[in-house]
N, C-alpha and C positions, 0 to 999 in steps of 0.2 A: 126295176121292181118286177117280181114274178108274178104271174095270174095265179087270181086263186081258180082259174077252168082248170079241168084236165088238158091235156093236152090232145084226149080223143074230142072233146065237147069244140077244141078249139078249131080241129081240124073240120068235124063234122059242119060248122059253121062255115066256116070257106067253103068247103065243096058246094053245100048249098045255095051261100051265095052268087057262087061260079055259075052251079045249074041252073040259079035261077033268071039267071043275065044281072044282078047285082051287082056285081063285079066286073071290069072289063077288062077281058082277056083275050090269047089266041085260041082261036079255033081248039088247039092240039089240049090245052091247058083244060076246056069246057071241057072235049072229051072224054081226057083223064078224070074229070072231075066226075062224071056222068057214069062212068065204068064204076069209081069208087063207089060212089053210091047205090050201084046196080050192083054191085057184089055184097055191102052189104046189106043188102035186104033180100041176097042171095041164101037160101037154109043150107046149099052145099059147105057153105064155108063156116069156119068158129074162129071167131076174131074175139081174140083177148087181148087184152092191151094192157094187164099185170105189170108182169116186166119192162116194157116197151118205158112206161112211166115212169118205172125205178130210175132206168138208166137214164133218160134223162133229165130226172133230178138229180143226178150225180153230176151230171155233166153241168146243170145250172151252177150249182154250188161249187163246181169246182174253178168254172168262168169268174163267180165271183168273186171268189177267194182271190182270182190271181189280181181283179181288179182292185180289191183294197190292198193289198199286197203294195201295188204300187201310188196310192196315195202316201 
C-alpha cells in the first residue's frame, strides 16, 4: 500500500527522528541526518521537491503494475 505522506513529510520524519536519538543508528547515518536538516533550514539553498515526487510515483506505479502482473 502507498502512504498517503509525501515522500518529503516522510523523509523529513526520519531525519528527525535520527536527530533526535529516536532512531538507532550509526554515528555516520545521525550525521547525514543532522547536515540534512541543517541545510534545510539553510536560506542558501531551494529545495523543491516537484519532480523528485513525480518520479517517484512513476516508479511506485510501475513496481506495482509488475506485481499484479504476476498474480
Amino acid at each position: 500500500m502507498v502512504s498517503s505522506k509525501s515522500n518529503e513529510a516522510v523523509v523529513l520524519e526520519y531525519a528527525h527522528s535520527v536527530a533526535e536519538s529516536k532512531k538507532i543508528v550509526g554515528k555516520e547515518i545521525k550525521q547525514t541526518c543532522q547536515r540534512f536538516l541543517d541545510d534545510m533550514n539553510n536560506s542558501e539553498y531551494d529545495f523543491r521537491t516537484r519532480d523528485a515526487e513525480f518520479v517517484i510515483k512513476v516508479i511506485e506505479k510501475m513496481v506495482l503494475l509488475q506485481i499484479l502482473k504476476k498474480v
